[in-house]
C-alpha positions, 0 to 999 in steps of 0.5 A: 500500500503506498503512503500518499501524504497530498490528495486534490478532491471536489466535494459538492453539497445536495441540492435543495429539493423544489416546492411542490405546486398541489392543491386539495382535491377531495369529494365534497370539498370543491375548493380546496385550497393549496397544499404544496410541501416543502422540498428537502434540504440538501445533504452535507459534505462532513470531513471527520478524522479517525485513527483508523486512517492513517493516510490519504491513499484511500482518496487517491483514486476517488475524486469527486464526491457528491452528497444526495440531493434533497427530495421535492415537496408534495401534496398533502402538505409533505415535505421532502425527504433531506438529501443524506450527509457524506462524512469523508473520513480523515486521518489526523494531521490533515490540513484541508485548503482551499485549493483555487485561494489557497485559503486554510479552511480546517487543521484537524489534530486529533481524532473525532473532530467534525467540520461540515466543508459544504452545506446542502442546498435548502429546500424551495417553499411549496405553494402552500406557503404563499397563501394569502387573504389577497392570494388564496390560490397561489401558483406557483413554488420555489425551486430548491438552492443549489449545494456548493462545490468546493475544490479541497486541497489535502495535506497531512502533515506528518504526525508519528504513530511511533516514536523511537525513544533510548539513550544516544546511540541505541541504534535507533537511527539504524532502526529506522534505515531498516523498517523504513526509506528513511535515510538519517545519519548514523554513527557514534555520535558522543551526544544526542542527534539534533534532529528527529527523522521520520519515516514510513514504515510499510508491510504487506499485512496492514495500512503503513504507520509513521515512524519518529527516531527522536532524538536520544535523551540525556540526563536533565532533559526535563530542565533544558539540557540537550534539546530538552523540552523541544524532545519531550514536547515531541515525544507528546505527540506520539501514540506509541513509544518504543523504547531501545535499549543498547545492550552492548552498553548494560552495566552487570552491576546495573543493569536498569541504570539506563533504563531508569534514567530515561523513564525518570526524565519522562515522568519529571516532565510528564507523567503521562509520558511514562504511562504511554503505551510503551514496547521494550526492545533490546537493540544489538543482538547481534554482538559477543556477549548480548545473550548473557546481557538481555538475561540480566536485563531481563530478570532484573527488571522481572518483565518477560515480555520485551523483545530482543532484535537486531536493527544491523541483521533484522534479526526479530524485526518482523515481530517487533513490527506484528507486535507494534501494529497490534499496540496501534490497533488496540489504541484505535479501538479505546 
């Protein structure tokens, strides 16, 4: 499935049904006056977001959408049925514009906001309506408002799903070269990337998500050292965070030491931070000595549940991914 970011759509609203030109015609009532309905309204074009999509790719090949139009009055004072409403749904993230004027017409953030883009026509008067003392038979109704077209320019504007989270070189740049086309620099920096990379990830079994290496954390980043609050803020945006450990780096003395440092500055900045949906990865399988350090890890922590990979072989890529989708999952459905 291809990940498309940009998608050019015209919507159009219903038309407004017209009013209904009739009069009452009954067995012994010879002048029965009119009784045109009302025509229907026109149904509304409503873009809403969801966190089932995560991209544009479903209106990549659909261009044009039309709500109902609204039905036309009748006699016996009936109106018409209202033209039915077409939601476009959205990922978050979208910028919707105008795309003759350029104009913003709705930044959409987070998932379940609703905008009506183009509201249908209204319904014309029936001929019942313009009864009057000095006009009892009035011939005449109103037609229906025609809906409005609009031509939208869509834009998501890249908001992570994931975010890559550990200690400077983790592997998380590494990481994110081999689940994504993402290309960020790699190497052993002594301190913390200075910009985040985003990627997207892509498989065979499911829509693709967005991938943000973040920068690696150092200690005091809740006060400003590093790039600080700018990371955390980052960090915020996401839904899910993987959080890489270096195993080639544990300290068989302690071996949470880093581990603990990087969840302390989370919940120093932001509590909600460290109860985000978290997966633990030990990153570096691959180098002498990393089984024994994962054991240490793992039963000093007393969690079992972590997953162990290689970002340099892929060893355990694909279950790491099968395990992110399922947190992704489980996320849009609560």
């Amino acid at each position: 499935m291809k990940f498309i970011d940009e998608a050019i759509i015209t919507v159009q609203s219903g038309n407004g049904g017209a009013g209904c030109v009739s009069f009452r015609r009954e067995r012994f009532i010879p002048r029965g006056g009119p009784d045109g309905g009302d025509g229907g309204r026109g149904g509304d074009i409503v873009l809403q977001t969801t966190a089932r999509k995560r991209t544009l790719y479903h209106l990549h090949h659909k261009k044009h959408f039309k709500a109902s139009n609204g039905s036309p009055g009748r006699g016996q004072n009936k109106t018409g049925a209202n033209g039915r409403t077409l939601t476009i749904e959205l990922p978050p993230g979208t910028l919707v514009a105008d795309n003759e004027t350029g104009e913003i017409i709705k930044d959409f953030v987070l998932p379940g906001e609703m905008f009506t883009v183009a509201s249908g026509g209204r319904g014309g008067q029936g001929n019942a309506r313009f009864k009057s003392s000095t006009n009892r038979a009035p011939r005449f109704a109103q037609p229906g408002e025609p809906g409005c077209t609009i031509p939208l320019k869509l834009e998501l504007k890249l908001l992570a799903d994931v975010g890559l989270v550990g200690l400077p070189n983790a592997g998380k740049s590494t990481l994110i070269r081999a689940i994504s086309s993402a290309r960020p620099k790699v190497g052993n920096y002594p301190f913390t990337t200075l910009t985040p990379s985003l990627g997207v990830v892509q498989t065979n079994w499911s829509e693709p998500f967005v991938v943000a290496d973040i920068p690696g954390l150092i200690e005091g980043a809740h006060l400003g050292a590093g790039l600080g609050i700018r990371f955390l803020r980052h960090i915020e945006r996401t839904r899910v965070l993987i959080h890489l450990v270096d195993v080639s780096t544990i300290d068989p003395a302690q071996p949470l030491k880093g581990y603990k440092a990087l969840m302390q500055e989370l919940e120093r900045f932001e509590t909600n931070l460290a109860v985000k949906p978290q997966l633990l990865v030990l990153n570096k399988m691959d180098l002498p000595g990393s089984q024994e350090a994962a054991d240490l890890f793992k039963k000093a922590l007393d969690r079992f549940d972590l997953l162990t990979i290689s970002a340099q072989t892929g060893q355990g890529i694909d279950q790491m991914l099968t395990r992110i989708l399922a947190m992704l999952d489980q996320e849009n459905a609560s």
